[in-house]
C-alpha positions, 0 to 999 in steps of 0.5 A, spaced: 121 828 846 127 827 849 129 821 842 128 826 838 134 832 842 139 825 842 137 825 833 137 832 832 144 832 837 146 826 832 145 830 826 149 836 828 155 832 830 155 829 823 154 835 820 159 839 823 164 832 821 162 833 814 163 841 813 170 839 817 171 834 813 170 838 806 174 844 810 180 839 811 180 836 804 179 843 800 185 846 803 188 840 802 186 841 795 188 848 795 196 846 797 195 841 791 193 847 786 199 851 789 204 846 789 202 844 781 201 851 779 208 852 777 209 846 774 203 848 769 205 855 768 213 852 766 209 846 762 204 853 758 211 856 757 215 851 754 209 850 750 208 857 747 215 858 747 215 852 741 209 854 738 213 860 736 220 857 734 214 854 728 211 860 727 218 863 725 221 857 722 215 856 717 216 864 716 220 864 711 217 859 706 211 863 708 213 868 705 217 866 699 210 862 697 206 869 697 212 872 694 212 866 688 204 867 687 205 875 688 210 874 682 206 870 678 200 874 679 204 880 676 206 875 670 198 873 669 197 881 668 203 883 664 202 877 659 193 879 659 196 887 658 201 886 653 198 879 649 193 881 642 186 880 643 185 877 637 188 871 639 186 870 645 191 867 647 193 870 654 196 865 660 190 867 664 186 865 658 189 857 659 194 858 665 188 853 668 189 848 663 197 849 665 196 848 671 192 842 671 199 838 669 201 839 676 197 836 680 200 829 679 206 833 683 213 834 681 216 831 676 222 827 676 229 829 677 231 823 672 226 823 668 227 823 660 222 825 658 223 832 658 231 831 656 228 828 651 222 834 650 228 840 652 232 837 645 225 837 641 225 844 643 232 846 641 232 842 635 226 844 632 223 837 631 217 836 627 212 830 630 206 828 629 200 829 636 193 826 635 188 832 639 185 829 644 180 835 646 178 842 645 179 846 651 178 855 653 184 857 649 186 852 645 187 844 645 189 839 649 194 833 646 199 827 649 206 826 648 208 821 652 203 820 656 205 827 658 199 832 657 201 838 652 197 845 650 197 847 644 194 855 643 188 857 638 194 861 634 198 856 634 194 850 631 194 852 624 197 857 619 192 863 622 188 863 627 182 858 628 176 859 631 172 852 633 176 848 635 172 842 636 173 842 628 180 840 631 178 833 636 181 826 633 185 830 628 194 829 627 197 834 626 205 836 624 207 840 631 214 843 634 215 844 642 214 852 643 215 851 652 218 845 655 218 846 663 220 841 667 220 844 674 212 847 672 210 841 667 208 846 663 209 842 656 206 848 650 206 845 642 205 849 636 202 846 629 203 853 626 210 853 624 210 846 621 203 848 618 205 854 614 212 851 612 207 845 609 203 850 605 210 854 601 211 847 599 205 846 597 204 853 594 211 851 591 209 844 588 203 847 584 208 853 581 212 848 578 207 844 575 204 851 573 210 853 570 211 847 566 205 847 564 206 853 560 207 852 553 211 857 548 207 860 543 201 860 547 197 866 548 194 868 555 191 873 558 194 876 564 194 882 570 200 887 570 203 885 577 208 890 578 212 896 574 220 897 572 225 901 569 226 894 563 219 891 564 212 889 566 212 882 570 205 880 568 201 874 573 199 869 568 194 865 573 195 859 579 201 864 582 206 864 575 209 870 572 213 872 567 216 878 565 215 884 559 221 887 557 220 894 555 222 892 548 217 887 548 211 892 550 210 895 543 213 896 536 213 903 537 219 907 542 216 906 549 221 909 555 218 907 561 212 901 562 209 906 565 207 911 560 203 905 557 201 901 562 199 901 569 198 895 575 192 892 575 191 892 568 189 886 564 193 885 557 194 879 552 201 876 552 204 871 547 209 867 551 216 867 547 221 863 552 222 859 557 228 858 561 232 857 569 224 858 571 223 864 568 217 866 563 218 872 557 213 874 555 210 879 549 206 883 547 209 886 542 208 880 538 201 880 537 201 886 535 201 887 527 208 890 524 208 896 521 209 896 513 216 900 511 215 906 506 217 904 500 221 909 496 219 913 490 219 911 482 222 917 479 227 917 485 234 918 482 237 917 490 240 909 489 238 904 493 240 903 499 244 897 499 245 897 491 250 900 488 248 903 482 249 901 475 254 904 471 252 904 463 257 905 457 255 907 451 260 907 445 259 907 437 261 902 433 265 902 427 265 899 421 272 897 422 273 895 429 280 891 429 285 896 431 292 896 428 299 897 431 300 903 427 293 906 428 295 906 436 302 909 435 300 914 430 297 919 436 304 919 440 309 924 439 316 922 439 
């Protein structure tokens, strides 16, 4: 019994040492914390205090992008309002084609390429682009290894519809944008396009012109209507013109009193000269027989003089002697 007091004596001892133990070493712990605590609190200040010098710092570039997106936002607006929607052709129809260019980053401050694209602009330089694709809005070609946007309106004379029509094609085009800070390079096949087909048009005029022959009868629509005369459209874009004095063999005062636009006639053309076209409708007409004058009239003609006759008696002595002349004067 009495080991059993003794152990339980031991276990006390050693408890109350432990607990003392522990006591000692968590209020040494504690001395620790409040020695450290300062040094925590400064370290936490300095910190935040940093964290918002960045803060305040980046602000500005912050705030300057969102004013940027703000500002191109309202671009996007403006231009959806105030572009025709027959063309589709608002940036925010193909700003994603556009944006795609700045995703190989900003370019170059000596790069060339876009000297040389800025010049092409201002000088109105005609060149040929391969298409390489069709995209919403438009096409997508390359110029120097640049990628290029061409709008549906801007690709032909008029609008085109199915632009696949379009991919493997070359084209004539001219630089319409060329933003160097943006990458944004825009093309046009418009202006070369239309100024191709007046000289087509031109050529074929020419030919048809020449082709004209004096003498030949054709048949033609009265273009327009002026004070001297009627411009007739003789076919494959030539005209020629009627002059009042050519309408007809009886008096016309104006080619509107007899003719009228849209109206078809038969002309005979009768010259040819500095790329202009007389034209007659007169000269098909049958000429009107003059009155001719009466038998019996005594009024002369005009132009003749008339015929005077003499009549006289002859004498069976026809010589005349000087003293048969003298003989009727008186002294």
């Amino acid at each position: 019994m009495s080991d059993v007091k003794e152990t339980l004596e031991e276990v006390k001892e050693a408890v109350e040492q432990a607990a003392q133990e522990v006591k000692e070493a968590a209020t040494q712990k504690v001395e620790e914390l409040k020695e450290a605590a300062p040094e925590k609190i400064e370290a936490i200040k300095e910190a935040a205090s940093e964290k918002i010098a960045e803060i305040k710092e980046a602000a500005p570039e912050k705030l300057e992008e969102v004013k940027e997106a703000a500002a191109e936002t309202v671009k996007k607006v403006k231009a959806k309002v105030s572009a025709p929607a027959k063309t589709d052709e608002s940036m925010e129809n193909y700003s994603a084609e556009l944006e795609k260019s700045l995703q190989a980053g900003p370019p170059r401050d000596d790069d060339p390429v876009w000297d040389k694209f800025a010049q092409m602009l201002e000088e109105k330089t005609v060149f040929d682009v391969k298409i390489d694709s069709a995209v919403k809005g438009g096409v997508i070609a390359f110029v120097d290894d640049i990628r290029a946007f061409i709008p549906a309106g801007k690709l032909a004379a008029s609008y085109v519809e199915n632009l696949e029509e379009y991919k493997g094609k070359t084209i004539p085009v001219v630089v319409i944008t060329a933003d160097r800070e943006k990458k944004q390079l825009v093309l046009s096949g418009q202006e070369p396009a239309r100024k191709a087909q007046r000289a087509e048009r031109e050529a074929a005029r020419k030919a048809a012109m020449e082709a004209v022959e004096i003498d030949s009868v054709i048949e033609g629509t009265v273009e327009s209507l002026k004070d001297y005369g009627a411009f007739v459209d003789i076919g494959n874009g030539v005209n020629g013109l009627v002059h009042v004095s050519q309408i007809s063999y009886k008096r016309v005062e104006k080619p509107s009193d007899v003719l009228k636009e849209g109206q078809s006639v038969k002309v005979k053309v009768i010259g040819k000269k500095d790329g202009k076209i007389s034209l007659s409708m007169k000269a098909l007409e049958e000429a009107p027989k003059r009155a001719s004058r009466p038998e019996n009239s005594d009024r002369p003609a005009r132009g003749r003089r008339r015929e005077e006759s003499v009549e006289y008696t002859e004498k069976e002595n026809a010589s005349t002697s000087l003293a048969d002349l003298l003989s009727d004067i008186k002294l």
